[in-house]
N, C-alpha and C positions, 0 to 999 in steps of 0.2 A: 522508471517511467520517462525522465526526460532525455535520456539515452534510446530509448525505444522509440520517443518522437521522431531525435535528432538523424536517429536512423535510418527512417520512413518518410525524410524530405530529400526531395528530389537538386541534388548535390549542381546542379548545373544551374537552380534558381536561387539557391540559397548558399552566400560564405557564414558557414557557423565558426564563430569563437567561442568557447566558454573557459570562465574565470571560476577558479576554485582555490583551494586550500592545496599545498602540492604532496604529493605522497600517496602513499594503499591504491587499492585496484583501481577506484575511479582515474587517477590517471594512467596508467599505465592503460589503460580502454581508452580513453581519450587517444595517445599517441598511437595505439595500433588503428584506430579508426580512421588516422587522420584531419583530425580536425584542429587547428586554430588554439594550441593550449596556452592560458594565461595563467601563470601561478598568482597566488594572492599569501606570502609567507603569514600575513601578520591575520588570517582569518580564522579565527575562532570556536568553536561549537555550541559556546555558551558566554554567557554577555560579558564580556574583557575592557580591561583599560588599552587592548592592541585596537577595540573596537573603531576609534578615531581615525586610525593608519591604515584602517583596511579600508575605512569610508573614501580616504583621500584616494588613496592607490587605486581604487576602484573608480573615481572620477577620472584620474589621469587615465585610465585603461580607455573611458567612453570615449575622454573627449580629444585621443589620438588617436584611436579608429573611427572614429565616427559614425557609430552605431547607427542601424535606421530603427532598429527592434532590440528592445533588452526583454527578454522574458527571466524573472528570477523565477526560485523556489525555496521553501521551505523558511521558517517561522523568522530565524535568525539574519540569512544572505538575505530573504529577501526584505527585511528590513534596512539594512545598509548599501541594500545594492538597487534599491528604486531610491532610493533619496539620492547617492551619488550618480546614477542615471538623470535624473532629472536634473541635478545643478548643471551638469554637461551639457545639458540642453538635446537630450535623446527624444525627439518626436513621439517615438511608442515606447511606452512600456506597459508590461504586461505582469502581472501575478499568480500564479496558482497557490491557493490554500489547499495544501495537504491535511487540510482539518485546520483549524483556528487554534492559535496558541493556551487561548483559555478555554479550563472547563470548569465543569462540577468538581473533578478530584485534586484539584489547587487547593489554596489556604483563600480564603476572600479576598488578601490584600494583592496576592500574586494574582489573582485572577483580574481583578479591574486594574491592576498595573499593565499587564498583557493587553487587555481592552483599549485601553487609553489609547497604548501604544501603537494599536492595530487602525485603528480610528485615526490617527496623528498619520499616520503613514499611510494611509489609503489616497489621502492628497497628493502621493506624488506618481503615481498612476495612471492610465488612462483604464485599465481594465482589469478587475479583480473576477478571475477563475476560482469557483468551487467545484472540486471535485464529488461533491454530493447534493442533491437537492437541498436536506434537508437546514443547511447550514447557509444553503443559499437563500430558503425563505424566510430564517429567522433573520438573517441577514436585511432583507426587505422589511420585514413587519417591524422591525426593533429601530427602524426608520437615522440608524448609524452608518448607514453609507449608501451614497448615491444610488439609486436603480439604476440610472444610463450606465454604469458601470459594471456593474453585477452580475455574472452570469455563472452556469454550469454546464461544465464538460467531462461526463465521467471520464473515471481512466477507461483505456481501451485494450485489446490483449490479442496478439495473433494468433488467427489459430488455422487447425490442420484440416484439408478435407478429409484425409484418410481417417482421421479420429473417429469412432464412434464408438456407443453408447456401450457401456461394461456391461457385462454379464456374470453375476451372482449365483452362487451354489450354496448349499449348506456351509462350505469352510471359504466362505469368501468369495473373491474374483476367482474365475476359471479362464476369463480370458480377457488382456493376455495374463500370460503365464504372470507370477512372479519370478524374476532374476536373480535375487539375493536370496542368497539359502538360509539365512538366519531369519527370513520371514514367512519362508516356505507353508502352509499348513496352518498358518495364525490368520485373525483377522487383526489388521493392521490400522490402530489409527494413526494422522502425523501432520505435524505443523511446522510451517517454513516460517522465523517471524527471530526478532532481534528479543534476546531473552531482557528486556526491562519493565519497569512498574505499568506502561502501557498497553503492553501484551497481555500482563496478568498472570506469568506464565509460572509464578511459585504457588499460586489457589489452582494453577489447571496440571502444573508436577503431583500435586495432593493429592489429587481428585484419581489419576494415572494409577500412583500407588494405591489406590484404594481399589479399584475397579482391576487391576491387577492381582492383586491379592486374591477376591471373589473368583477370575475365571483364566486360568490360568494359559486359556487358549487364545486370547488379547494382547497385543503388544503397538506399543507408541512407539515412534519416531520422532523426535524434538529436534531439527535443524536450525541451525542456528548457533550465534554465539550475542555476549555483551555482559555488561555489570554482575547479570543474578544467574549468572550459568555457573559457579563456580558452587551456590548457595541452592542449585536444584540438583546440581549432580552428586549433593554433598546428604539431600533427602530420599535419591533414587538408590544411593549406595548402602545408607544407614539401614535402608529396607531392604536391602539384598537384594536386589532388582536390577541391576544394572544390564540381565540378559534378556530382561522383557521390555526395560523404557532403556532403548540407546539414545545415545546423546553423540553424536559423531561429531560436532561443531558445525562452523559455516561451511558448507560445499559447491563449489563451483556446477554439479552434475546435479541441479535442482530434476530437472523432467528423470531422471534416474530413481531418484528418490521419488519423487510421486507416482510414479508406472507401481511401485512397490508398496501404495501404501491402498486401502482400501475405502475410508473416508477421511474427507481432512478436518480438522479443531483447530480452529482460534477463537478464544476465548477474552479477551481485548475488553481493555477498560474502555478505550477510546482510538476512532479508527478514522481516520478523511473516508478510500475507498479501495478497501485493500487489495493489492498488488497480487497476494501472495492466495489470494480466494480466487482473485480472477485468472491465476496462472491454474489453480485445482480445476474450477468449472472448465478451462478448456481442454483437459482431458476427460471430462464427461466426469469427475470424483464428485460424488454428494460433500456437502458439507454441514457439519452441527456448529453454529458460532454464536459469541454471543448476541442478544437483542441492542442494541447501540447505533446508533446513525455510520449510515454507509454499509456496513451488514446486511440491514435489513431493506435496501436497495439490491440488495446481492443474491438473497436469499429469503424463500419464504418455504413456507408446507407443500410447493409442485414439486421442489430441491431439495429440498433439505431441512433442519430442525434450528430455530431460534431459541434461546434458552437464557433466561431471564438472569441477569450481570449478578454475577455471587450467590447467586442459587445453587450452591454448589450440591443439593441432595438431588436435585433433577437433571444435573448433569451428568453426577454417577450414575442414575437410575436407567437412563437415555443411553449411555456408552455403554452398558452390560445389556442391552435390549436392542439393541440397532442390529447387532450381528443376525440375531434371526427373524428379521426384518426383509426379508429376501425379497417381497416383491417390491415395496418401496424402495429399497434400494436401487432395483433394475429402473423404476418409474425415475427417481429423482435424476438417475443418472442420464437419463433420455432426455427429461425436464432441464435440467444442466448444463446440461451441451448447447439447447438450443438457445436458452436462455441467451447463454456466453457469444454464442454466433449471430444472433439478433438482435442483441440489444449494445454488445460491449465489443463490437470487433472494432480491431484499428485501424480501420481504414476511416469508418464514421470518426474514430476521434483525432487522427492526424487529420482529415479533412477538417474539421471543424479548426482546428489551431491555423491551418492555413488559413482561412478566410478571417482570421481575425490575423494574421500576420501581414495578410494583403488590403487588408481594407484600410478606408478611412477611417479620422478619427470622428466621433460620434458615428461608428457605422450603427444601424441599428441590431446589438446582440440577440434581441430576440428570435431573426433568423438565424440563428447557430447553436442556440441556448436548448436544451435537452427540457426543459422545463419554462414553459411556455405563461404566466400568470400577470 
């Protein structure tokens, strides 16, 4: 997403820099894009004794270019990279929460460790981005961090005029065709998503195998790789399935794989506002995902089906009954599309980061803020 942004600003108004960790595809996208790349050797993924050295290197980074705008992201950067913005003495900085580092499925102590953390560090700020309402109102009610601050910007997602709404037959999509001949004649579910304890994705490998087993004219696509890919393809094998749930790893040819799939599943413990639904909706795919904040922002009964976190008997019951679902599925798909073009296109959400990139500080967010209270 912050690649998509950086993509969608207009290069003649904006010198972008961005600091990362150096190495894997994100840089090598960086240097083809051209942009301003800052290695940061000593940054981390998870909370390190390097964490000190990246704090410093990341001050010396502000306060020798002399940043007018730091926008961090995600739970870790941007805990060390808004506090070394701010000793620099950087004017704006900005936050987005990809979802809040704490939840329910922590141990308690790690959860109000997170909190603490998140709270101590909203101080050095001027504007903290949630990418979902719902985290932006408890945010408000729980009376832990400023309102003049606070806002929400869903993600956003480009899409195609030519795109429209799928057309369902007894065996699936009829138009367009499918490409891949290993899914020819099947009705095809599939999820794009980093196989860890977040995604959920060894209770919804289960559930695959199961619903597999019962029809034998079903098959998933699991894109993706990370920690528990090794531990799902190791339950997809033992069941002799490996010709009905592929697991191809991570793919650069995402719109490839989704042209070929017939509804998408993410089934997510916990989610900000996912990427990888709003890449499905803009090709018009229904999607079944779990009930969970940011989801259900994403997806209701015009779209698609909510299904209640570890339910897993209404999740198989759901995936063996959608396929002859024909006319819903034509509805959601229509429902879908427009959803994604109405409410989530990126023009609305790079605009909205511009006006918070261009404005003053105390501007008032509520003209930008997607949630108005």
């Amino acid at each position: 997403m912050m690649l998509m942004l950086l993509d969608s600003l207009d290069k003649e108004k904006y010198e972008i820099y961005v600091i990362c960790k150096p190495g894997g595809p994100l840089t090598a996208r960086l240097l083809d894009s051209g942009y301003h790349y800052l290695p940061v050797k000593s940054l981390r993924r998870n909370i390190s004794l390097w964490d000190p050295i990246a704090l410093f290197h990341i001050y010396l980074l502000c306060r020798k270019y002399s940043f007018d705008v730091v926008h961090t992201h995600s739970s870790k950067t941007g805990f060390i990279g808004r506090i070394a913005a701010r000793s620099a003495g950087v004017p704006k900085i900005i936050h987005t929460v990809h979802g809040f580092p704490f939840h329910t499925h922590q141990l308690p102590v790690a959860r109000y460790f997170y909190l603490l953390m998140e709270i101590f560090v909203s101080f050095f700020c001027n504007y903290l981005v949630i990418v979902n309402n719902y985290e932006r109102v408890w945010a408000l009610k729980s009376k832990l961090f400023s309102r003049k601050k606070v806002l929400t910007i869903h993600n956003g997602i480009d899409h195609y005029s030519e795109i429209q709404p799928r057309k369902y037959g007894i065996k699936g999509v009829k138009k367009p065709s499918k490409t891949n001949p290993e899914l020819v004649d099947y009705f095809v579910y599939g999820t794009v998503a980093r196989f860890t304890r977040a995604k959920n994705i060894v209770n919804l490998t289960r559930v695959a195998i199961s619903v597999c087993r019962d029809n034998p004219q079903i098959k998933f696509v699991f894109i993706g790789d990370g920690e528990l890919w090794d531990k799902c393809f190791d339950l997809v094998a033992s069941a002799g399935l490996h010709r009905q749930i592929l697991m191809p790893g991570w793919q650069n040819n995402i719109d490839y794989w989704l042209k070929n799939i017939d509804v998408f599943v993410l089934y997510s413990n916990w989610e900000g506002l996912s990427i990888s639904i709003l890449e499905a909706m803009s090709l018009g795919i229904p999607v079944i995902a779990s009930d969970i904040k940011g989801n259900n922002e994403l997806i209701d009964n015009s779209n698609g089906i909510l299904v209640q976190l570890d339910d897993h008997v209404r999740l198989r019951k759901t995936l063996l009954e959608v396929p002859q679902r024909i006319d819903d599925l034509n509805l959601w798909s229509r429902n879908t599309l427009t959803k994604c073009q109405s409410e989530f296109g990126l023009d609305r959400f790079v605009n909205s980061y511009e006006k918070l990139y261009l404005s003053k500080i105390g501007y008032n967010i509520h003209d930008i803020s997607d949630l108005v209270s």
